[in-house]
DRENDO-1510 file (C-alpha; in Angstrom, 1 decimal, always signed):
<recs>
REC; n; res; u; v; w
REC; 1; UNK; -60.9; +95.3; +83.0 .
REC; 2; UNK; -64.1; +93.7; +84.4 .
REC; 3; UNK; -63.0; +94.8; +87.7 .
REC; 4; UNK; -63.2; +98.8; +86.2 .
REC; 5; UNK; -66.3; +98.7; +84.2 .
REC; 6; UNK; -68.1; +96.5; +86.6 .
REC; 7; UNK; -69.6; +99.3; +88.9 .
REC; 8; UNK; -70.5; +101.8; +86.3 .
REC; 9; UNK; -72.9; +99.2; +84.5 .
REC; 10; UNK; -74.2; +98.2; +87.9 .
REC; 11; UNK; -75.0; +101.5; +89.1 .
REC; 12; UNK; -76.7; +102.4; +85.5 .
REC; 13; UNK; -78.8; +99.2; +85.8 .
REC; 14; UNK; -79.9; +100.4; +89.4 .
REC; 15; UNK; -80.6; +104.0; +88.2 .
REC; 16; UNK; -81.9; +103.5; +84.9 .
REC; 17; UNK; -83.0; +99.9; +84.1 .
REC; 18; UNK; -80.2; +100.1; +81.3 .
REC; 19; UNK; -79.3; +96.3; +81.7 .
REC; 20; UNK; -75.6; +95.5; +80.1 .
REC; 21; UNK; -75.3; +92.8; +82.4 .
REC; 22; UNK; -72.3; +91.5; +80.2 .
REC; 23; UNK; -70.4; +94.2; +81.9 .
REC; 24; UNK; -71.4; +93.7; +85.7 .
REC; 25; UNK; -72.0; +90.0; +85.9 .
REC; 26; UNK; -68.8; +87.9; +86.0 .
REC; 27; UNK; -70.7; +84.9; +84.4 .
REC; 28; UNK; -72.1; +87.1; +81.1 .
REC; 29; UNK; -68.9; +89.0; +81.3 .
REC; 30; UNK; -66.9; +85.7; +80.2 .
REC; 31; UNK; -69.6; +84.4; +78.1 .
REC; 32; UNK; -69.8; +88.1; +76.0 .
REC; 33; UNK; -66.1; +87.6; +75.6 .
REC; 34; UNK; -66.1; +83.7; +74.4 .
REC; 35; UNK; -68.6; +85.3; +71.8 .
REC; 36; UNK; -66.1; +88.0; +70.6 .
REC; 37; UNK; -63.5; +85.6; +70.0 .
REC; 38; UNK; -65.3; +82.8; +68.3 .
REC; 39; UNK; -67.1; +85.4; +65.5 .
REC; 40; UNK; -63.8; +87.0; +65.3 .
REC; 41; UNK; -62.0; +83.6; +64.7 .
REC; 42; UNK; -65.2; +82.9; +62.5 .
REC; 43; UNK; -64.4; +85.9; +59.9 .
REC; 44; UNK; -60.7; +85.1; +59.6 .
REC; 45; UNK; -61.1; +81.3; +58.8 .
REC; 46; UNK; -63.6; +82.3; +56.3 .
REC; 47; UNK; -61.7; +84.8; +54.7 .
REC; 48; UNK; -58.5; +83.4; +54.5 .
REC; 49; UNK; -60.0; +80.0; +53.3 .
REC; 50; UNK; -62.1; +81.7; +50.7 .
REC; 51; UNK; -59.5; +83.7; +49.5 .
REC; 52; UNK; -57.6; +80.3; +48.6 .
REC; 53; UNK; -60.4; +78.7; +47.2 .
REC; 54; UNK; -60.6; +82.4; +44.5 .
REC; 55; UNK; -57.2; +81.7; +44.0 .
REC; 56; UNK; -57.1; +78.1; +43.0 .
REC; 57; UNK; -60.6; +78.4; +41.6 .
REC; 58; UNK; -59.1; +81.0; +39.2 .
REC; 59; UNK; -56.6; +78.7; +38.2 .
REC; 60; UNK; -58.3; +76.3; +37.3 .
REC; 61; UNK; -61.2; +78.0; +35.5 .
REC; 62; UNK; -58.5; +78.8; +32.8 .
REC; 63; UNK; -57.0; +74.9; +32.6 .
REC; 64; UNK; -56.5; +72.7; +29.8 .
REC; 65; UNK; -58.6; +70.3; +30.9 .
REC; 66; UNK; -62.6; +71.0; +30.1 .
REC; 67; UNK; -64.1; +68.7; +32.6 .
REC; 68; UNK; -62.1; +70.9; +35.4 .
REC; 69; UNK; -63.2; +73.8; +33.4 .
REC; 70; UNK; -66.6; +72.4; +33.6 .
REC; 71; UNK; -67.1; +71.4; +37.1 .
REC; 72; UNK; -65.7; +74.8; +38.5 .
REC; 73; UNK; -68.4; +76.8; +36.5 .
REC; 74; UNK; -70.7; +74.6; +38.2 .
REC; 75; UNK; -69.9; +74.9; +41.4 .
REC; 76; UNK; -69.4; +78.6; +41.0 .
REC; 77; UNK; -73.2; +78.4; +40.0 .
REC; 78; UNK; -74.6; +76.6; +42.6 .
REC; 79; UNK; -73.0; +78.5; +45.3 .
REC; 80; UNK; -73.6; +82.0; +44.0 .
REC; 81; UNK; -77.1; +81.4; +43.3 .
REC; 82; UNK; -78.6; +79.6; +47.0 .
REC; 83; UNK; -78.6; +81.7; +50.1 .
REC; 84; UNK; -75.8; +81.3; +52.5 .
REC; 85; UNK; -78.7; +80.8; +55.3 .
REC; 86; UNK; -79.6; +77.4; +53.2 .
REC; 87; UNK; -76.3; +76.6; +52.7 .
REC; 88; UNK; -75.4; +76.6; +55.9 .
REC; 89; UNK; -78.4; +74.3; +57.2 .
REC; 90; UNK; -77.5; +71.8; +53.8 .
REC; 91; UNK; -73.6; +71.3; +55.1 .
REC; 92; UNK; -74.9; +70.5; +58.9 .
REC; 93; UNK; -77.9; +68.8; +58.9 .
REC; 94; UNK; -77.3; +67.1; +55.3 .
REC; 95; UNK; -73.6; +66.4; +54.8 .
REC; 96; UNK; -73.1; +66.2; +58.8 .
REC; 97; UNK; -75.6; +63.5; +59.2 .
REC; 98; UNK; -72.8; +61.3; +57.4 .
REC; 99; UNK; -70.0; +62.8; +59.5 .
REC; 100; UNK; -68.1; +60.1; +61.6 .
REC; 101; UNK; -68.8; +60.7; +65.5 .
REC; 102; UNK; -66.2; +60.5; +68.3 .
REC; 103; UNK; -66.5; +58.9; +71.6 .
REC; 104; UNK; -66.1; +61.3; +74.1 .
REC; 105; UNK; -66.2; +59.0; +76.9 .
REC; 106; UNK; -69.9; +57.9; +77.6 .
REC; 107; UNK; -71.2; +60.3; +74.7 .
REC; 108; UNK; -70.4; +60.7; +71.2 .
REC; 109; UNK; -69.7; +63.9; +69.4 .
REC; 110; UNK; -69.5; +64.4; +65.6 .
REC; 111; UNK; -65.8; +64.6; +64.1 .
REC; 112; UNK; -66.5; +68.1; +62.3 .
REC; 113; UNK; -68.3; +71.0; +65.1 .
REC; 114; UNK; -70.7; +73.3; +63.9 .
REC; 115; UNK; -68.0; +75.9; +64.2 .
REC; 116; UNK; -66.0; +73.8; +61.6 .
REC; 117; UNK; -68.9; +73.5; +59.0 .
REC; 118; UNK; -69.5; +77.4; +59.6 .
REC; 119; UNK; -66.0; +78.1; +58.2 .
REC; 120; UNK; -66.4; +75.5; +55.4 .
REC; 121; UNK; -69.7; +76.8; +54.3 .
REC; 122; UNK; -68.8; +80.3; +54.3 .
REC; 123; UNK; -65.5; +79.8; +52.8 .
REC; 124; UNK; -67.2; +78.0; +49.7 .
REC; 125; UNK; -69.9; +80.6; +49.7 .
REC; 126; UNK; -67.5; +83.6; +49.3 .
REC; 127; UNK; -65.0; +81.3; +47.6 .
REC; 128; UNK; -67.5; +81.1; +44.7 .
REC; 129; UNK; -67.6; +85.3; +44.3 .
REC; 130; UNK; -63.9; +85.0; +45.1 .
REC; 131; UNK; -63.2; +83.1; +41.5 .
REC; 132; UNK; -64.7; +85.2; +39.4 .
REC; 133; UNK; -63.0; +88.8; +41.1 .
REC; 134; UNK; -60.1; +86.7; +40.5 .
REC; 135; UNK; -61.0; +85.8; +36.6 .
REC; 136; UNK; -61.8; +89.7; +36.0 .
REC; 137; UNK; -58.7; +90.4; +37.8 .
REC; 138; UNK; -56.6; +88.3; +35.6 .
REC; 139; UNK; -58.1; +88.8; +32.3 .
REC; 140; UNK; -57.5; +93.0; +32.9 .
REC; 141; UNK; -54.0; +91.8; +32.8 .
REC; 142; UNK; -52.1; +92.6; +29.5 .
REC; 143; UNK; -51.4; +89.8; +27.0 .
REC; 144; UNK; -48.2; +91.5; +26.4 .
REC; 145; UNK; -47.2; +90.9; +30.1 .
REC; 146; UNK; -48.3; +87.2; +29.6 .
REC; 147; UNK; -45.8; +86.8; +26.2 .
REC; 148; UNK; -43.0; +88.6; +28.2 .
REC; 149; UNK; -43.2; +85.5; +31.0 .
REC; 150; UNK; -43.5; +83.1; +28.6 .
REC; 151; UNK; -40.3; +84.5; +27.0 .
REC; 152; UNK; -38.1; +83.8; +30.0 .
REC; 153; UNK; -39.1; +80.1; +29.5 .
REC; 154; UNK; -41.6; +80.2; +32.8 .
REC; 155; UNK; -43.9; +77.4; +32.8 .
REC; 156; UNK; -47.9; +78.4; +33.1 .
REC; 157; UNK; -47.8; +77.5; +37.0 .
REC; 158; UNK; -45.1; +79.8; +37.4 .
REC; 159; UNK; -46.2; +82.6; +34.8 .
REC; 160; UNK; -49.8; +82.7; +37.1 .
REC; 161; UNK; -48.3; +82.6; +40.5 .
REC; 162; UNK; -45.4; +85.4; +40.0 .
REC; 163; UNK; -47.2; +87.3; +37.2 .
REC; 164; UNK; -50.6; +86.9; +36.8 .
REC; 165; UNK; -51.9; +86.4; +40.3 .
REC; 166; UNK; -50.0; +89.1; +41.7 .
REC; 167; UNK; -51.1; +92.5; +39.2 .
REC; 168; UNK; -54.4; +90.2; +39.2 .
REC; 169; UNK; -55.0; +90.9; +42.7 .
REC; 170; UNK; -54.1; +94.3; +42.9 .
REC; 171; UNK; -56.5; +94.8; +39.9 .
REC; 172; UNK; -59.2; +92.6; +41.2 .
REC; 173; UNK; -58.6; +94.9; +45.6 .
REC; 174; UNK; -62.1; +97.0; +44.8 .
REC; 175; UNK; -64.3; +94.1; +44.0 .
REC; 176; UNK; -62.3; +91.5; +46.5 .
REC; 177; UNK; -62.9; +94.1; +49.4 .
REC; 178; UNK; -66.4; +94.7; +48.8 .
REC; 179; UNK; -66.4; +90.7; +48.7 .
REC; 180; UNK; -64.8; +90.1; +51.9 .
REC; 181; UNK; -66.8; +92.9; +53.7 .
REC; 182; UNK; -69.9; +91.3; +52.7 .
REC; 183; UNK; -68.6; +87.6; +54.1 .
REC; 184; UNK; -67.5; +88.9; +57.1 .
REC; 185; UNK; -71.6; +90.3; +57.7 .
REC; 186; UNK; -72.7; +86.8; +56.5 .
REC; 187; UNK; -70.8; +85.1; +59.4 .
REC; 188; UNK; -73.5; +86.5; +62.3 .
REC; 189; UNK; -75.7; +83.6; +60.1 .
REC; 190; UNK; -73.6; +81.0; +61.9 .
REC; 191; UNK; -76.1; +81.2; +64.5 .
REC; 192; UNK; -78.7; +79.1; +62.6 .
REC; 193; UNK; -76.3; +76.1; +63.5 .
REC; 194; UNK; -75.7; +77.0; +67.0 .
REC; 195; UNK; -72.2; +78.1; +66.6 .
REC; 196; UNK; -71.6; +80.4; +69.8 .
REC; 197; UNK; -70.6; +83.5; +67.6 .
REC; 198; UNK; -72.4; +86.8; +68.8 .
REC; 199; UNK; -75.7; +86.9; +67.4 .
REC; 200; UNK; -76.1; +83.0; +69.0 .
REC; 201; UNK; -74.4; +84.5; +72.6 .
REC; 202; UNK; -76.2; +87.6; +72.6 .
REC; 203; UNK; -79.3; +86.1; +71.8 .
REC; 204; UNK; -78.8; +83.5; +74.7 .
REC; 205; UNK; -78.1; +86.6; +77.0 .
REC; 206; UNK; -81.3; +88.6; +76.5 .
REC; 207; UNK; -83.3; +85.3; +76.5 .
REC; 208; UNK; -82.3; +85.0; +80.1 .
REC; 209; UNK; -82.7; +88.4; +81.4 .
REC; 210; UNK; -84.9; +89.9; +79.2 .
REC; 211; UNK; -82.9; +93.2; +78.0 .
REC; 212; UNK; -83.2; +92.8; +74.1 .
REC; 213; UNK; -82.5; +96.7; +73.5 .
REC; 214; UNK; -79.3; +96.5; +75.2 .
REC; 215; UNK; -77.9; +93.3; +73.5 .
REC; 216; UNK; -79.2; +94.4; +70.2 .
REC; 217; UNK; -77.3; +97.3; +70.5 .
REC; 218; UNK; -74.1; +95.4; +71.4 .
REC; 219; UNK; -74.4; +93.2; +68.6 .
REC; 220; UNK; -75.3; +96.6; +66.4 .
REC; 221; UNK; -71.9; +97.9; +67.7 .
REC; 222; UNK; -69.9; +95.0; +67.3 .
REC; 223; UNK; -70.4; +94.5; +63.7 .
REC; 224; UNK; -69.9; +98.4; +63.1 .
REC; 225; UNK; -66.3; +98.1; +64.8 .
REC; 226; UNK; -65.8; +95.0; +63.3 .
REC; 227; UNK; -66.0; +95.3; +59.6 .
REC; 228; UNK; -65.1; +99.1; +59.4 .
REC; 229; UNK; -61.8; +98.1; +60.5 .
REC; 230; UNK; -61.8; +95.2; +58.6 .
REC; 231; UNK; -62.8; +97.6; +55.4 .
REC; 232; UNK; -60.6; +100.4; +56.7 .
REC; 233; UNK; -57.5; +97.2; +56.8 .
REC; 234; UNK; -59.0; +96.5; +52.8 .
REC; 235; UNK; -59.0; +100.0; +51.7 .
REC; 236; UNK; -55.3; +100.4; +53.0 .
REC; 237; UNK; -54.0; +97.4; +51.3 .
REC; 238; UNK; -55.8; +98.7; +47.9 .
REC; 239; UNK; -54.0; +102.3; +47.9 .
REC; 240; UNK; -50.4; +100.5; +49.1 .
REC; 241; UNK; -50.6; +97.9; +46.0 .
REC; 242; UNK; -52.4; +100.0; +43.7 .
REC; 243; UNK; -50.1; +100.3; +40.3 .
REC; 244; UNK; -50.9; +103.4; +38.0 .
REC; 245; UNK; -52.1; +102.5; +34.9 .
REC; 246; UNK; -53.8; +98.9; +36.3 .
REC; 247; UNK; -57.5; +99.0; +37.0 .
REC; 248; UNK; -58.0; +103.1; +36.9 .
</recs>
């Protein structure tokens, strides 16, 4: 592929002063590319991990026990209600100061990477809006739908895992997308920790050769593709599970 495009961008630089050295110079070339991958591996941690944290969050929101009840309303507080930009800086510079380090032989290198407290911040960020999608979600659902479980003898785990969670989340697809759309744009904040995502790569690019125009439009691009498919995926999802008479 480099091999292809390589040319072109050369011969655009040399004519025009366009500079998308990413796509000429071997060295960029790999670097733009280790960028792609770790944002994209950035966005699905955080989603998936987030989505599990809504789930069990939802869960136990409506337990027995009220100190459970209680700390999960606090938590959903505190993380709704700081930026994502602070949170981020709190989990590396404040929670990672106490991290256990690793010898790397001569060196030593903290146990959790940036990358690592990027996907636990973000996760507990969107995890937080996650919950209470999820609570909406599974209060819409029918009381009569709850006493028909409970008739067949299922126990309340069972009765929210196979019937609750399940009409909950198709109920809940409109709000959860919106959600997940709006995490995947918070990952570029990574940056602020040095985790090698786009923004951080990109930024590193033009600071060496001086062509901010052309990397800002990269990263512009990037994030377009990225979360339109990733809405596009969403939207899909939503009209395949959608049940009539649930949430319209």
């Amino acid at each position: 592929m480099f091999q292809l495009i390589a040319p072109f961008f050369q011969d655009l630089y040399e004519r025009t002063g366009l500079n998308f050295i990413v796509f000429y110079d071997h060295y960029e070339y790999e670097r733009f590319l280790s960028g792609i991958s770790v944002s994209l591996q950035l966005i699905f941690w955080s989603i998936v991990l987030s989505l599990v944290i809504g789930v069990l969050g939802a869960w136990a929101q409506g337990a027995r026990s009220p100190v459970l009840r209680v700390l999960m309303d606090a938590y959903i507080q505190a993380f709704r209600n700081t930026p994502p930009m602070i949170q981020l800086l709190f989990f590396y510079f404040a929670l990672g100061t106490f991290t256990p380090q690793v010898d790397m032989g001569g060196y030593y290198q903290p146990l959790i990477s940036s990358f690592m407290w990027a996907v636990i911040s973000l996760s507990i960020f969107g995890g937080a809006f996650n919950i209470e999608i999820f609570r909406s979600g599974m209060e819409a659902v029918p009381e009569s739908t709850k006493e028909a479980a409970e008739s067949l003898c299922m126990t309340k785990w069972q009765t929210y895992l196979h019937v609750i969670l399940p009409l909950a989340f198709r109920i809940s697809l409109p709000a959860l997308t919106n959600n997940l759309v709006s995490l995947a744009k918070t990952t570029s904040l990574a940056y602020v920790i040095s985790v090698p995502e786009m923004t951080y790569t990109l930024n590193q690019v033009w600071s060496d050769n001086v062509n901010v125009p052309e990397m800002m439009l990269l990263l512009f691009l990037f994030y377009v593709l990225v979360v339109s498919l990733l809405a596009a995926g969403l939207h899909f999802i939503e009209r395949r599970l959608s049940l009539p008479g649930y949430g319209q």
